[in-house]
C-alpha positions as CSV (number, residue, x, y, z in Angstrom):
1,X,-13.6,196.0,-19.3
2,X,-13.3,196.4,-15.4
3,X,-12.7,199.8,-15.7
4,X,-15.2,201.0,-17.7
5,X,-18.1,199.0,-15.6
6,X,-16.3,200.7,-12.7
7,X,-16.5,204.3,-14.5
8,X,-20.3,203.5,-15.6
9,X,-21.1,202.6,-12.0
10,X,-19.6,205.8,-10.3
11,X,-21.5,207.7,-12.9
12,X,-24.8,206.2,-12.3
13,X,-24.2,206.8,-8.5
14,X,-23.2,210.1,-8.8
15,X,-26.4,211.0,-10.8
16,X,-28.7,209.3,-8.4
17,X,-27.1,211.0,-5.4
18,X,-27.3,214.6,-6.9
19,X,-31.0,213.7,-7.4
20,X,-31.3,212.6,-3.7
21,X,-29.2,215.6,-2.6
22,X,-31.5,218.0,-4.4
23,X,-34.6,216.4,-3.6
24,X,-33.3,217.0,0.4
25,X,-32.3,220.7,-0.1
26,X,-35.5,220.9,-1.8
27,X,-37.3,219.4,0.9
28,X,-35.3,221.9,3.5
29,X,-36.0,225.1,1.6
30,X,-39.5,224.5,1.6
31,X,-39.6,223.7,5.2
32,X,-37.3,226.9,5.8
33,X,-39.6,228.6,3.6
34,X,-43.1,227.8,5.6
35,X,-41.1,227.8,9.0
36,X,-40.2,232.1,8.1
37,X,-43.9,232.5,6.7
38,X,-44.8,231.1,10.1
39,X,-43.0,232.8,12.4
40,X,-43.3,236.0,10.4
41,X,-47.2,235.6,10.4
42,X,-47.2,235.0,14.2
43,X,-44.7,237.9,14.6
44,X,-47.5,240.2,12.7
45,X,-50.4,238.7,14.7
46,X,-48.5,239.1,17.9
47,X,-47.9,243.0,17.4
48,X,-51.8,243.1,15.8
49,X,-53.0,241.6,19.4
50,X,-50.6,244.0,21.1
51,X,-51.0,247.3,19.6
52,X,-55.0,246.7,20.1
53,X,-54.1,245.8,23.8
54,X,-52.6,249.1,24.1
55,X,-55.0,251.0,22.2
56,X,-58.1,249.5,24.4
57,X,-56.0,249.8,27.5
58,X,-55.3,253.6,26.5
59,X,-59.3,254.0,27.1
60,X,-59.2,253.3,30.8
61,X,-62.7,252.4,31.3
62,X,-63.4,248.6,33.3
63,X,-64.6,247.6,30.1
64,X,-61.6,248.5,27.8
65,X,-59.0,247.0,29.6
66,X,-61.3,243.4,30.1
67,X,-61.1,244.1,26.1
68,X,-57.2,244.7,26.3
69,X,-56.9,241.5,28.3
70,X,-58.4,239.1,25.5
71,X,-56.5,240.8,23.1
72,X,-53.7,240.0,25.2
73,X,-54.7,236.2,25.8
74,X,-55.0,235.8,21.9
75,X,-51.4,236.8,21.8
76,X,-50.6,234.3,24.5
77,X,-52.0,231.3,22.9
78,X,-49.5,232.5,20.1
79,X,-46.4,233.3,21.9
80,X,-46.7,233.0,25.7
81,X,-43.2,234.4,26.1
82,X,-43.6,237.7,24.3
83,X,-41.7,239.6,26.9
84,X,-43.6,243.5,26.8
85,X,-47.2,241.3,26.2
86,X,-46.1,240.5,29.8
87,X,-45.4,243.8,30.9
88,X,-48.8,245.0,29.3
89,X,-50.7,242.2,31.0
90,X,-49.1,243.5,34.2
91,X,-49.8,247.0,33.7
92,X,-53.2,246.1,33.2
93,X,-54.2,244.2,36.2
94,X,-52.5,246.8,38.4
95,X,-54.5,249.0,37.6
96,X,-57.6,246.9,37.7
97,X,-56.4,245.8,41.2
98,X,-55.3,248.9,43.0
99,X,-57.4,251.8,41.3
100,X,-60.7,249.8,40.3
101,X,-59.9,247.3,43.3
102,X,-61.3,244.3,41.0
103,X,-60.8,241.0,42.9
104,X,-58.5,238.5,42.0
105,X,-56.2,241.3,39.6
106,X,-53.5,241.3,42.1
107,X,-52.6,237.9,41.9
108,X,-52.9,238.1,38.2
109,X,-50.6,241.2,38.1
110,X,-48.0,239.8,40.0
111,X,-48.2,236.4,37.9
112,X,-47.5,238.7,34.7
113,X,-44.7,240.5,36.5
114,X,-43.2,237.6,37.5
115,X,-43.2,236.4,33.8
116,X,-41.9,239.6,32.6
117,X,-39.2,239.9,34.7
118,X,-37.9,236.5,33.7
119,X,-38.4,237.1,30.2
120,X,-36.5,240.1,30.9
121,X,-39.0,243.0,29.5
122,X,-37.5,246.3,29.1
123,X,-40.3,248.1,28.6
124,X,-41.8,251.0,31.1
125,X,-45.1,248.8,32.1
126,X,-43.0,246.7,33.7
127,X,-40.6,248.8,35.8
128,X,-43.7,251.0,36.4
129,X,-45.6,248.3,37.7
130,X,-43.0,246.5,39.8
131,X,-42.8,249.9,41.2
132,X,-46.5,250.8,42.1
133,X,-46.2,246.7,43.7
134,X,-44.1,248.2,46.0
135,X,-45.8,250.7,47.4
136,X,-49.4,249.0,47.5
137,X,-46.8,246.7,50.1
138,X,-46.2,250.3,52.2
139,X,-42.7,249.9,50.3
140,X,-42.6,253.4,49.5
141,X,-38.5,254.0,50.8
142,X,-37.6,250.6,48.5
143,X,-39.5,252.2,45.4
144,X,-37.9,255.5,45.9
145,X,-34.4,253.7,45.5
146,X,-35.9,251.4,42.4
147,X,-37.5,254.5,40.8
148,X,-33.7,256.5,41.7
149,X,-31.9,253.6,39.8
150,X,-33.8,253.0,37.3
151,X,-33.2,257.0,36.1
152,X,-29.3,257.2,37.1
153,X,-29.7,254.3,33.9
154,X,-31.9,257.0,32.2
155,X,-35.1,255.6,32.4
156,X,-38.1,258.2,31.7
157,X,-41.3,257.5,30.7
158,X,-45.2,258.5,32.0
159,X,-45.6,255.6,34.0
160,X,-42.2,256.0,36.1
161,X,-43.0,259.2,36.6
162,X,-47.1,258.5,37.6
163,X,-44.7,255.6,40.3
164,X,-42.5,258.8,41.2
165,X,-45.1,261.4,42.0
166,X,-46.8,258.2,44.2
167,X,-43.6,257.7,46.0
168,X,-43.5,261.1,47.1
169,X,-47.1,261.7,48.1
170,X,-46.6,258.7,50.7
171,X,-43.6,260.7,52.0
172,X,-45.3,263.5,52.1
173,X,-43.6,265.8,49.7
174,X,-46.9,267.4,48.0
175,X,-45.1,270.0,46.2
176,X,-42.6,267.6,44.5
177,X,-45.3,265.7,43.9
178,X,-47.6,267.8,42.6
179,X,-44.8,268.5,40.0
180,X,-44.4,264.7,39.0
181,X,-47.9,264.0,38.8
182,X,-47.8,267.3,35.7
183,X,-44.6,265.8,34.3
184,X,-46.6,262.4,33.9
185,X,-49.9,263.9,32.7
186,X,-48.1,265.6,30.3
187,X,-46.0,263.0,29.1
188,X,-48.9,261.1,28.4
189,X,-51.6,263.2,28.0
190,X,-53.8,260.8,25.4
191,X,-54.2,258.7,28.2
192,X,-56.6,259.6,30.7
193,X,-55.0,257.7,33.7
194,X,-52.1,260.1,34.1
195,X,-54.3,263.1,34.0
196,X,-57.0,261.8,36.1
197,X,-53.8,260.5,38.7
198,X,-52.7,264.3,38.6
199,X,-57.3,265.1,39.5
200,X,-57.0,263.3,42.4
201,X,-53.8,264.7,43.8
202,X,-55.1,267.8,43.7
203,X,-58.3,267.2,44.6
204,X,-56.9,265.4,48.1
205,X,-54.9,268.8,48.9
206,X,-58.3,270.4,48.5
207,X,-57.5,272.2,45.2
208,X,-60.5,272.1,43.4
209,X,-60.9,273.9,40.4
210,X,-57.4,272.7,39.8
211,X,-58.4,269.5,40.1
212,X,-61.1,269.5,37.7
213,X,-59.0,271.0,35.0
214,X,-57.1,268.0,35.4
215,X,-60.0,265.5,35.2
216,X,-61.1,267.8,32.0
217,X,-58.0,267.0,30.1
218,X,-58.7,263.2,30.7
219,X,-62.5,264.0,29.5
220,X,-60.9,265.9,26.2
221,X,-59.5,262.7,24.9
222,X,-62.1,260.2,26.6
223,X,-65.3,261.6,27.0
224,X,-66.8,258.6,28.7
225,X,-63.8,258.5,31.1
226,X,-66.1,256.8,34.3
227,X,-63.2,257.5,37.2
228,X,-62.7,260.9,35.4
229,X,-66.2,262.3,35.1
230,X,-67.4,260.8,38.6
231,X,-64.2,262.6,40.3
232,X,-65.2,266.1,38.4
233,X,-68.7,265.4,39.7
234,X,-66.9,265.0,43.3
235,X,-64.9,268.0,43.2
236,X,-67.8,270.4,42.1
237,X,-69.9,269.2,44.8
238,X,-67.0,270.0,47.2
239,X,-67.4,273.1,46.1
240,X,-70.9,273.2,46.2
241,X,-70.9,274.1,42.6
242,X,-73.0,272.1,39.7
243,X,-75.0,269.9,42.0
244,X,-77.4,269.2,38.9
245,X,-74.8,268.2,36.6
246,X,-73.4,266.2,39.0
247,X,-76.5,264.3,40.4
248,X,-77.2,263.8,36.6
249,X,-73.0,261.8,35.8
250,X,-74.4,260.0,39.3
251,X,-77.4,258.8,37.7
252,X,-75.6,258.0,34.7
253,X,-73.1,255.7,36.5
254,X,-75.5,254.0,38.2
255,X,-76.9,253.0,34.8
256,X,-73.6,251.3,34.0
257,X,-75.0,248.2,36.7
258,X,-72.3,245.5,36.3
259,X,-70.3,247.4,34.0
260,X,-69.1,248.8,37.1
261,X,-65.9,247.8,39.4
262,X,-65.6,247.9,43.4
263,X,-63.6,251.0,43.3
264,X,-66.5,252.8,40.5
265,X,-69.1,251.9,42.6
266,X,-67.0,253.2,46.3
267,X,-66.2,256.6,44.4
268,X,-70.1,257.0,43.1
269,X,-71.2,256.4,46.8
270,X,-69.1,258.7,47.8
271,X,-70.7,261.2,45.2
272,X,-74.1,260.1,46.4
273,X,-73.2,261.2,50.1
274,X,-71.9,264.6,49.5
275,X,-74.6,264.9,47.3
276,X,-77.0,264.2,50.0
277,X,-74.9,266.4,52.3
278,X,-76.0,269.2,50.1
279,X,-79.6,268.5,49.7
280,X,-79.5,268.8,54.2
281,X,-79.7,265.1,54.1
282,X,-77.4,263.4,56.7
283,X,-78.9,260.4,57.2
284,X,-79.3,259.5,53.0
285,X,-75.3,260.9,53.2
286,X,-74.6,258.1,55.6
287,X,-76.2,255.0,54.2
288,X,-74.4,256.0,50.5
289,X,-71.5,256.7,52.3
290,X,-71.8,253.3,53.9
291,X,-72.8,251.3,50.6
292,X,-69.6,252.9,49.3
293,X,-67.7,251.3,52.1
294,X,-69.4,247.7,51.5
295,X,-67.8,248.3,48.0
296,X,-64.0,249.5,48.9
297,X,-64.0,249.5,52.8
298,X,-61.3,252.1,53.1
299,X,-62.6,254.2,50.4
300,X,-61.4,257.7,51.8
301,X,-63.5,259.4,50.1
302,X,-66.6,257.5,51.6
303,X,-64.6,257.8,55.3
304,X,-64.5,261.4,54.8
305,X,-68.8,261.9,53.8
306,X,-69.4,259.5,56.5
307,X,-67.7,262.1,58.9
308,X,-69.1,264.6,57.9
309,X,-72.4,263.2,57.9
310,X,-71.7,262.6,61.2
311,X,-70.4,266.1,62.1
312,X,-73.7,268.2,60.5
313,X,-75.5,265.5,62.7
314,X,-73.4,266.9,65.7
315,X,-72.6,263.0,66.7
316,X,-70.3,262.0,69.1
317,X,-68.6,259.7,66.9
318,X,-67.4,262.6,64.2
319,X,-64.3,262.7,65.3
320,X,-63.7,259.1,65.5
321,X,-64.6,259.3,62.2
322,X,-62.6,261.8,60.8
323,X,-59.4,259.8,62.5
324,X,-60.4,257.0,60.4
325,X,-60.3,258.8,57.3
326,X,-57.2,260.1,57.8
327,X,-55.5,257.1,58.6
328,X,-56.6,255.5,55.7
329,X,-54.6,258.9,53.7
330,X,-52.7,261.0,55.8
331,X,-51.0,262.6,53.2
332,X,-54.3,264.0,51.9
333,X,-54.8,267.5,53.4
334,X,-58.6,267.8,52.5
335,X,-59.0,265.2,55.1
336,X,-57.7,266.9,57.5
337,X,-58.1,271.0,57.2
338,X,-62.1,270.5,55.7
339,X,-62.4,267.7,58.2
340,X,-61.0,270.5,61.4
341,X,-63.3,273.1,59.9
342,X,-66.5,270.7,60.5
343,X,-66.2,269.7,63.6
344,X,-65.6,273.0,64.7
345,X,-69.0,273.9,62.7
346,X,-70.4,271.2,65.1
347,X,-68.9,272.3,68.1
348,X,-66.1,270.0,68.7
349,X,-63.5,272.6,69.0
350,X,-61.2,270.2,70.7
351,X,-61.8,267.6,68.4
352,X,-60.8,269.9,65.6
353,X,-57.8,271.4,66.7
354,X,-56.5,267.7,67.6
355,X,-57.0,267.0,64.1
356,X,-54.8,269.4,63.1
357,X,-52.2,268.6,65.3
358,X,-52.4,265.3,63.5
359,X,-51.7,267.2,60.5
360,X,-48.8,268.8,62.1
361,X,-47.5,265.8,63.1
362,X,-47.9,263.9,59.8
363,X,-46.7,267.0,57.3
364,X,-44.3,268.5,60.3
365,X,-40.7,266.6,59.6
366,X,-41.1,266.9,55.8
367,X,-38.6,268.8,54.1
368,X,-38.8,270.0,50.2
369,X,-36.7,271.9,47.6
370,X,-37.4,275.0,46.7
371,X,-37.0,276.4,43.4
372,X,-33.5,277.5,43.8
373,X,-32.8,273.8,45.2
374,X,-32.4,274.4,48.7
375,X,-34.2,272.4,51.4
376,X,-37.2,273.7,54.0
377,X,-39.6,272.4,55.9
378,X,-43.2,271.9,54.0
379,X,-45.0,273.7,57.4
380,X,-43.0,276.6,56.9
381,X,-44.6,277.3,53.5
382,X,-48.1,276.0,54.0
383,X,-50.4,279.2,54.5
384,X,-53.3,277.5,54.5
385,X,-52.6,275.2,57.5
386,X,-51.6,277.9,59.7
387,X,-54.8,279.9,58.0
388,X,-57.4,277.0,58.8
389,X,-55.6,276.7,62.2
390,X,-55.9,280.4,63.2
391,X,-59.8,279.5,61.9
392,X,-60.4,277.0,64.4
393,X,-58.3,278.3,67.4
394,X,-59.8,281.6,67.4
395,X,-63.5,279.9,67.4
396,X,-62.2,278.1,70.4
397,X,-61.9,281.3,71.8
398,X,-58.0,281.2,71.9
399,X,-57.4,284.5,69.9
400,X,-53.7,285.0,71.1
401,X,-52.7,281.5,69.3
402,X,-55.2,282.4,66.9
403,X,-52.7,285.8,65.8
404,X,-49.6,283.1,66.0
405,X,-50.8,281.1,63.7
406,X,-52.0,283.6,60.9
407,X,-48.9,285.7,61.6
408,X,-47.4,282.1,60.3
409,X,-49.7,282.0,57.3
410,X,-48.7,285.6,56.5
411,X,-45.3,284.5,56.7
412,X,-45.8,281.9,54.0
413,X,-46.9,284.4,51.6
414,X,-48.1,281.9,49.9
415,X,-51.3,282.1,47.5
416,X,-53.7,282.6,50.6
417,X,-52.2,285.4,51.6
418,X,-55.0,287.6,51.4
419,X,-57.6,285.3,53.1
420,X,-54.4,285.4,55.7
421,X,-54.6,289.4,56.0
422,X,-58.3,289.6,56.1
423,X,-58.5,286.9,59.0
424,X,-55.6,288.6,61.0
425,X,-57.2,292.1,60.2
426,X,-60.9,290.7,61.1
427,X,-59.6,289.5,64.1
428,X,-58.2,292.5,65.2
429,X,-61.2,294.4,64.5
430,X,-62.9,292.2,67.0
431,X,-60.6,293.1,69.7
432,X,-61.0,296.8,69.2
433,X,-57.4,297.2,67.6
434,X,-58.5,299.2,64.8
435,X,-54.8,300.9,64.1
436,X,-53.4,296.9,63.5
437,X,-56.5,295.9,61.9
438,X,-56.5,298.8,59.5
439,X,-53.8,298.4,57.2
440,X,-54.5,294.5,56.9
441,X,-57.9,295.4,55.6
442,X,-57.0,298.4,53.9
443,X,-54.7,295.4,51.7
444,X,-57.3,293.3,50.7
445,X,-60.7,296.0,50.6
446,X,-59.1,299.1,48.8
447,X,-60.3,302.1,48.5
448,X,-60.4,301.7,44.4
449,X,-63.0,298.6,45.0
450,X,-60.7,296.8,43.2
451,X,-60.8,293.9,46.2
452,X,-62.6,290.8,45.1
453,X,-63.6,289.9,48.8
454,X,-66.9,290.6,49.8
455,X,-66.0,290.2,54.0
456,X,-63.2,292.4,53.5
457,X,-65.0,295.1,52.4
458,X,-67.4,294.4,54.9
459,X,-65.2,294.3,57.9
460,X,-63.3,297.6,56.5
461,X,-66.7,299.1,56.6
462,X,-67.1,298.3,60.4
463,X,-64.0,299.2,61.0
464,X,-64.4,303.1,59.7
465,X,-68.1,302.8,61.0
466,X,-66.3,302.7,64.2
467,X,-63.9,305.6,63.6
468,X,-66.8,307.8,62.5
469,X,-65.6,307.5,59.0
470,X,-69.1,307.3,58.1
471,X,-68.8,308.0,54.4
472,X,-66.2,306.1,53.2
473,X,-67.6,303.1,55.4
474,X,-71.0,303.5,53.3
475,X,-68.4,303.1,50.2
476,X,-66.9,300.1,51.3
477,X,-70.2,298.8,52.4
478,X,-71.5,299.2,49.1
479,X,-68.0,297.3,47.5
480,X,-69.1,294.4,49.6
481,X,-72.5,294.3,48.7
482,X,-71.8,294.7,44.7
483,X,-68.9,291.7,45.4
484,X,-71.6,289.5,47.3
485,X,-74.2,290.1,44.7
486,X,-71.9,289.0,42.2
487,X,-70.6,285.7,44.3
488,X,-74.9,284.8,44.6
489,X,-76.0,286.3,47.6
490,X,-79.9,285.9,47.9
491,X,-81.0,289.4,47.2
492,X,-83.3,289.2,50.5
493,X,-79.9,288.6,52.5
494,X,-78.8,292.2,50.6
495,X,-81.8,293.4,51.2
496,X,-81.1,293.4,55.4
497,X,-77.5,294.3,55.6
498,X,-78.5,297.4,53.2
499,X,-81.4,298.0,55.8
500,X,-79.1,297.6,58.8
501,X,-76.5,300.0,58.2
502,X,-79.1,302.3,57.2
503,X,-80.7,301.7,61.1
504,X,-77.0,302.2,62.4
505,X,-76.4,305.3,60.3
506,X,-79.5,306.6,61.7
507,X,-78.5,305.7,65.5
508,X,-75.1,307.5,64.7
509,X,-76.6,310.9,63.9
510,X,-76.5,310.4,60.4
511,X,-79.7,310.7,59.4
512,X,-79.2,312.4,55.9
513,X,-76.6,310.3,55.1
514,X,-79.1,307.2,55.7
515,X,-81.2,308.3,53.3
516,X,-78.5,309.1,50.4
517,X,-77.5,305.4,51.2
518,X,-80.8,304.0,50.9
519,X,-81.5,305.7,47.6
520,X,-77.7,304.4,46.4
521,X,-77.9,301.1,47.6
522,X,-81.3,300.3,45.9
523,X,-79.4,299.4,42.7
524,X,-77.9,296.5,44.4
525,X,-81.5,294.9,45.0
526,X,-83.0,295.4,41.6
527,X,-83.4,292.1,39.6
């Protein structure tokens, strides 16, 4: 009898404890079950919020990246450790802080950093960004020898390139960087920062239609690309090309009211200024070029309008201004070579010529590889220093250091090598040297009017004028007329140089031959 209550009690125990025991794995799976439905349904939220971070942020515009950012808060109140989120968020208020210059982003991109450096992010926002920190500190050596570490692990990506090509513009090294900025553009050409990046480098050496090929590919994938389509504005008016189109993308900005950030609103000032420069309007150049500078104070491009402003208005305090441009970017040629060129315009021949020692100085110890690797000084190759220099030094009435220094951009042979021979050869001309002058100008105005510069032709035609070559100066004449026509000379400016060789064809003896070029040149001034 005691054994079988014994039996009949570890059987009813047994049965209730298997109940109990499935009951609790019953319990568990369910909880495991809602637990992975959880986590897999924040997982697929998370990479919802951050794929339409990165699409917004892809944009560029003020706007879109304020869009990218609540996209990116969303994902924060779900995961506040997602690790490339981080990175993203950091990404994002660099760019706000040290292109659009948005108060209050630099703190916030160094908070996201922080974060995503402890979370240990791998992805390129955040070595780009920590990189880009760096040199907004004037860290540029220390970024070089991130950015160099980073690759011998075999890093690549846009935005360490975009960190690379900035590196080098601080040290100077414009041909290397002119090459990273394309690498980056290219890498990443569906987003208009790294194209628009690659705009402005070019468009700070001066290289303008370059430049606004850039800024178009930016415009092909954004149309409504504000920093893009304000900077092509910028460039044509450098030019002094498309002033309409460009007043009208100024208008349009302005429009935009609050949409707009400090650095928009510096960079459509600046517009408004060299807009105003155009019109012959000085003083409207220098109150937008001084509501620019409320905006962004060290705005270059505002600096450099103001200046110039200053220069057409032949003030005192052009120079001073021009200094302060170019020590807010001293690796930005335009600043100085454009900036030589008008004060000399205005007279301040000194002024100019110590600007471009400043150049000298600044672009002077920088050496660069060449193509087959080897190492050279950046002077050594840079025509178009040692072009604007002979420019200015010979208008200063120093024509023996004017030869030096286009005998140096000759040397360069570099793609201003014609402007080069046509300056040396003009020069020449002027000191009666007509057996040095002549094969210069012979270079660049041939014979075949195949020569696309108009003052070529016309100096060549002076030049035989003054050999008694009177015929084929009339034929080079002509040449520089047709090219100057062409390039939009006013037909009344035609008009009297076709009338004043006539008179001096005349005064020659050449009476018949005046006539025969009256009758030819008439073609030139027909509508």
């Amino acid at each position: 009898m005691g054994t079988e209550g014994r039996k009949d009690w570890q059987r009813r125990e047994s049965l209730t404890s298997a109940l109990v025991q499935v009951g609790v794995v019953a319990v568990l799976l369910a909880g495991a079950v809602v637990f992975f439905v959880h986590r897999g349904t924040v997982r697929k939220q998370t990479e919802e919020h951050l794929r339409a971070a990165r699409m917004a942020a892809m944009r560029g515009n003020p706007a879109d990246l304020a869009r990218a950012m609540t996209e990116l808060e969303a994902l924060f109140q779900l995961d506040a450790e997602a690790r490339d989120a981080q990175a993203l968020a950091a990404d994002i208020q660099t760019v706000l802080w040290l292109e659009h210059r948005q108060p209050g982003a630099d703190a916030k991109a160094r908070e996201h950093l922080s974060r995503a450096v402890q979370l240990e992010s791998q992805s390129g926002e955040r070595y780009g960004a920590h990189a880009l920190h760096l040199l907004a500190a004037g860290k540029s050596a220390e970024a070089e020898q991130y950015l160099a570490g980073l690759e011998a692990r075999g890093a690549n990506n846009a935005r360490l390139t975009l960190a690379r090509a900035l590196a080098l513009q601080a040290r100077g090294d414009l041909p290397g960087a002119r090459q990273a900025f394309a690498r980056a553009a290219e890498a990443s050409w569906r987003d208009p920062r790294f194209t628009t990046a690659y705009g402005e480098a070019l468009m700070d050496e001066g290289q303008y239609p370059q430049a606004v090929e850039a800024f178009a590919k930016a415009t092909s994938v954004n149309p409504d690309h504000l920093l893009a389509r304000v900077s092509t504005a910028l460039a044509h008016t450098y030019q002094g090309r498309k002033t309409e189109e460009a007043q009208q993308v100024l208008s349009g900005l302005e429009a935009r009211g609050a949409e707009l950030t400090p650095g928009l609103k510096a960079r459509a000032g600046a517009l408004k200024a060299e807009l105003a420069l155009a019109r012959g309007a000085p003083d409207e150049a220098l109150s937008a070029a001084d509501e620019a500078l409320n905006a962004v104070p060290d705005e270059h491009y505002a600096l450099f309008a103001r200046a110039r402003a200053l220069a057409v208005k032949r003030d005192a305090q052009a120079r001073a201004a021009f200094e302060a441009a170019v020590a807010r970017r001293r690796n930005a040629p335009l600043l100085y070579l454009d900036g030589a060129r008008a004060l000399q315009a205005a007279g301040d021949n000194g002024g100019a010529v110590a600007l471009l020692d400043a150049y000298e100085a600044t672009f002077g110890p920088v050496q660069t590889t060449t193509p087959d690797g080897k190492k050279a000084g950046l002077l050594e190759k840079d025509g178009r220093y040692w072009l604007a220099r002979g420019g200015v030094l010979e208008a200063a009435s120093r024509q023996d250091d004017a030869l030096v220094a286009y005998d140096k951009a000759l040397a360069a042979r570099g793609v201003d090598l014609a402007r080069a021979q046509y300056a040396k050869g003009a020069l020449l001309l002027a000191r009666k040297d007509y057996e040095g002058a002549r094969p210069l100008l012979a270079a660049v105005a041939p014979d075949s009017g195949a020569g696309t510069m108009a003052e070529a032709y016309t100096a060549m035609g002076d030049l035989l004028f003054a050999q008694g070559e009177h015929a084929a100066g009339c034929q080079h004449y002509f040449f520089g007329l047709a090219r100057a026509r062409a390039q939009g000379t006013p037909r009344e400016a035609l008009a009297e140089r076709v009338e004043d060789i006539r008179k001096r064809l005349e005064s020659a003896g050449q009476a018949s031959m005046a006539k025969a070029w009256k009758a030819e040149s008439g073609s030139l001034l027909e509508p």
